[in-house]
PALO-172655 format. One record per atom (N, C-alpha, C): x, y, z; residue number from 0; residue in three letters. Coordinates in Angstrom, 3 decimals. Example, Ala and Ser with C-alpha at 12.3 -4.5 7.8 and 13.67 -1.06 7.14 Angstrom:
<pts>
u  v  w  vexba  margu
13.190  -5.690  7.800  0  Ala;
12.300  -4.500  7.800  0  Ala;
13.200  -3.300  7.800  0  Ala;
12.850  -2.250  7.080  1  Ser;
13.670  -1.060  7.140  1  Ser;
12.900  0.030  7.870  1  Ser;
</pts>
This chain:
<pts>
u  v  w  vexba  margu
88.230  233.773  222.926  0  Unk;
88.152  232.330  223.029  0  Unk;
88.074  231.718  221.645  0  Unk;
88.139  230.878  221.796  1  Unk;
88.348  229.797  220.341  1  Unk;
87.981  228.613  220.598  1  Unk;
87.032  227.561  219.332  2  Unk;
87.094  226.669  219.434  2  Unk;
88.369  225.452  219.292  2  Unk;
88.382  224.542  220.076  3  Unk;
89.459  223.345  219.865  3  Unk;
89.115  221.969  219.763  3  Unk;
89.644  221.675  218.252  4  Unk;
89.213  220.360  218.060  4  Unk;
90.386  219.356  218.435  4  Unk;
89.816  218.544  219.584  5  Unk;
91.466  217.702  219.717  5  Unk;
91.046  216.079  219.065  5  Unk;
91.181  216.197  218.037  6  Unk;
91.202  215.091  216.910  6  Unk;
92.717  214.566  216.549  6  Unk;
93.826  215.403  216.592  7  Unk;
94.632  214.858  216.721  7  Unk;
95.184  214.182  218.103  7  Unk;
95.035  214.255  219.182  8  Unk;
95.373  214.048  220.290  8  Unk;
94.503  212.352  220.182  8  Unk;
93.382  212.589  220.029  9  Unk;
92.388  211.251  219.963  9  Unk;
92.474  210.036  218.850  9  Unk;
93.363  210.678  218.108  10  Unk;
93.908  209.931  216.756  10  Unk;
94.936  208.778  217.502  10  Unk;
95.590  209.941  217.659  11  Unk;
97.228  209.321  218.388  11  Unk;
96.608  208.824  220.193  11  Unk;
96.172  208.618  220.571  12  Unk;
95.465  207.759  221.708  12  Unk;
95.131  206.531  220.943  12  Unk;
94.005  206.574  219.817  13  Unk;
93.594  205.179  219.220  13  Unk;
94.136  204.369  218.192  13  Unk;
95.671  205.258  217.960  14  Unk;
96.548  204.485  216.976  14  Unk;
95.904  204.666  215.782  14  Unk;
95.234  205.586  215.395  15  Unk;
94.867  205.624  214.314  15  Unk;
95.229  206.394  213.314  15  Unk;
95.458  206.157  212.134  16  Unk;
95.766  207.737  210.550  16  Unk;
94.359  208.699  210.796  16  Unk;
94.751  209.446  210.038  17  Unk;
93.687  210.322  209.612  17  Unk;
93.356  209.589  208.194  17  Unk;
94.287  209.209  207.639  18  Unk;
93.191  208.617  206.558  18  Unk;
92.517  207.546  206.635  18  Unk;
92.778  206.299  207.906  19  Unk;
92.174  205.306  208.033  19  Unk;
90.949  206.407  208.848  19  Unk;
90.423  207.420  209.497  20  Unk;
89.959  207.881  209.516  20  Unk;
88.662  208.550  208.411  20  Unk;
89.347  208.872  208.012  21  Unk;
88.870  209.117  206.568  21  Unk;
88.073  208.543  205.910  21  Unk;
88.209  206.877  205.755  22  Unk;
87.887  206.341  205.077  22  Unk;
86.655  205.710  206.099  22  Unk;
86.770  205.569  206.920  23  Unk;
85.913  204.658  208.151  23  Unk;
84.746  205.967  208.388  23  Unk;
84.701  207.331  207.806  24  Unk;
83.726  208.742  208.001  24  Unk;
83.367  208.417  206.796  24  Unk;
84.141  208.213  206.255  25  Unk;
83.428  208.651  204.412  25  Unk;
83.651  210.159  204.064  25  Unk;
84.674  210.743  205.327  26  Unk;
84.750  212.250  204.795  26  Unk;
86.219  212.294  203.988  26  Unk;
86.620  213.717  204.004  27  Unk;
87.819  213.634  202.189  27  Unk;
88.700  214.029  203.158  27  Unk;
90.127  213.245  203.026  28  Unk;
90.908  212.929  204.204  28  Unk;
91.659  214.865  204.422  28  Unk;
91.161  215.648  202.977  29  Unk;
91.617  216.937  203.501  29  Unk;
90.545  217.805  204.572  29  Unk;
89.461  217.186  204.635  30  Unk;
88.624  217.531  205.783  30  Unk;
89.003  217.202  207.083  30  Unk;
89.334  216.058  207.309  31  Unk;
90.201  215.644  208.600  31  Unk;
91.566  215.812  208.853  31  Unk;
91.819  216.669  207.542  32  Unk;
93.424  217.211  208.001  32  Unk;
93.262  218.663  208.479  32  Unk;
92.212  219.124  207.985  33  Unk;
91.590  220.610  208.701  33  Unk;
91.252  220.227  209.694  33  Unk;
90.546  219.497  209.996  34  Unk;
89.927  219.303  211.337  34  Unk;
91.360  219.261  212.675  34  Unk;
92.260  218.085  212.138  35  Unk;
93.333  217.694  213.181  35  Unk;
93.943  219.053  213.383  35  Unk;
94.272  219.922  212.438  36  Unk;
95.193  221.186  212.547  36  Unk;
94.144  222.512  212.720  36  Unk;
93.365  222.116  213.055  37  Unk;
92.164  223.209  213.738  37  Unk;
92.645  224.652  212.933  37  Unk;
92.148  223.919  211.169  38  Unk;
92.489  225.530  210.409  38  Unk;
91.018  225.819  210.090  38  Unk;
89.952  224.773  210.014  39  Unk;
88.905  225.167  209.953  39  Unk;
87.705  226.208  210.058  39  Unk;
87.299  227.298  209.621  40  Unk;
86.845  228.391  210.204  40  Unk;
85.231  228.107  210.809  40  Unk;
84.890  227.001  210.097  41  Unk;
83.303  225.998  210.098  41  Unk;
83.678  224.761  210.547  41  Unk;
82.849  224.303  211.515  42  Unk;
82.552  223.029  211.591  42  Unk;
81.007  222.221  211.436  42  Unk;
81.472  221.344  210.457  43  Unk;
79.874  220.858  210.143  43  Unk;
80.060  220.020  211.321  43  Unk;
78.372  219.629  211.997  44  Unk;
77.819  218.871  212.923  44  Unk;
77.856  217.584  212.309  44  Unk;
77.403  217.445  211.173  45  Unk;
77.604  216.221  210.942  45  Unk;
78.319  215.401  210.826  45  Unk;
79.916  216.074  210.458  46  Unk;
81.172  215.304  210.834  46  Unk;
81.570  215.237  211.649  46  Unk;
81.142  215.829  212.708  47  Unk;
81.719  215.946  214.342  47  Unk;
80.845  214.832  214.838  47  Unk;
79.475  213.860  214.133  48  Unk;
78.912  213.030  214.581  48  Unk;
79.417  211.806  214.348  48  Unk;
80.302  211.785  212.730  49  Unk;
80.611  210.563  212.131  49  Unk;
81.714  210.531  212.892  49  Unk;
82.423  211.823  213.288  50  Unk;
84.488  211.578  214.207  50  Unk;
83.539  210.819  215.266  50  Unk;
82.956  211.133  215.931  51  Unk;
82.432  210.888  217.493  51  Unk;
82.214  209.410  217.599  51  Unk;
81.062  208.968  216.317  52  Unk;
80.990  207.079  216.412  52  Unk;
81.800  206.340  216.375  52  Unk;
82.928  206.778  215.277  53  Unk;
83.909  206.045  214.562  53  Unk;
85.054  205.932  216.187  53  Unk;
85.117  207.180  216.501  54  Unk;
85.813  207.060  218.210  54  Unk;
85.302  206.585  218.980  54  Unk;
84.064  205.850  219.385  55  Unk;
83.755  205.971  219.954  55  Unk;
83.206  206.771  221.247  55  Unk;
82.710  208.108  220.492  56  Unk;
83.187  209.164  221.830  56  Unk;
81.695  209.575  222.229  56  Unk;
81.482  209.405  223.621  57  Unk;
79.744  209.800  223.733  57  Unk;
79.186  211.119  224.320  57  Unk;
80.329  212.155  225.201  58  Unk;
80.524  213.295  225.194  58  Unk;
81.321  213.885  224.850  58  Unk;
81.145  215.002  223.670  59  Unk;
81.213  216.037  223.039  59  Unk;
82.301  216.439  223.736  59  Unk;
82.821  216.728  224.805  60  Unk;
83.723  217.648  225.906  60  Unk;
85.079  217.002  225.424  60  Unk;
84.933  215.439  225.034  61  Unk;
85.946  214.705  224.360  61  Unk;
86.737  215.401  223.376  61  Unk;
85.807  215.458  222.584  62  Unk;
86.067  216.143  221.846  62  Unk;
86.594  217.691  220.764  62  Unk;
85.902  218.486  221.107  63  Unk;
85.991  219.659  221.490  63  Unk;
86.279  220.589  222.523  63  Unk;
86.556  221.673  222.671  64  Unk;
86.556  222.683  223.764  64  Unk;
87.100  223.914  223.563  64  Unk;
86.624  224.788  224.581  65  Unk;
86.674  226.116  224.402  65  Unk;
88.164  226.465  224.836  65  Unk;
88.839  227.375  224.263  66  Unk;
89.848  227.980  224.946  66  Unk;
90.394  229.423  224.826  66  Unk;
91.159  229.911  225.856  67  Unk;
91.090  231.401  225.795  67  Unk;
92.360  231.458  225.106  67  Unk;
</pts>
């Protein structure tokens, strides 16, 4: 199994860049280009809190998920 970040899918739902992203986290828009292309081997919690507000997203399941 593997984690899956669907940040790009939620991007392109809210019409949004990753770098207007970026800039609205305060994270470094090559962090959210790892994130969208799930090359990441770590995920900090704390940016998965700032993606989540900025989306508005209030469960996690949104966001993430497991897959085989």
């Amino acid at each position: 199994m593997e984690l899956y970040v669907r940040l790009q899918e939620l991007l392109k739902e809210r019409n949004m860049t990753q770098k207007e992203l970026a800039e609205a986290t305060g994270l470094r828009p090559t962090t959210i280009s790892e994130l969208c292309n799930n090359v990441r081997s770590t995920i900090n919690r704390e940016h998965l809190v700032k993606v989540a507000e900025i989306l508005g997203i209030c469960d996690i399941k949104e966001l993430i998920e497991l897959r085989k």
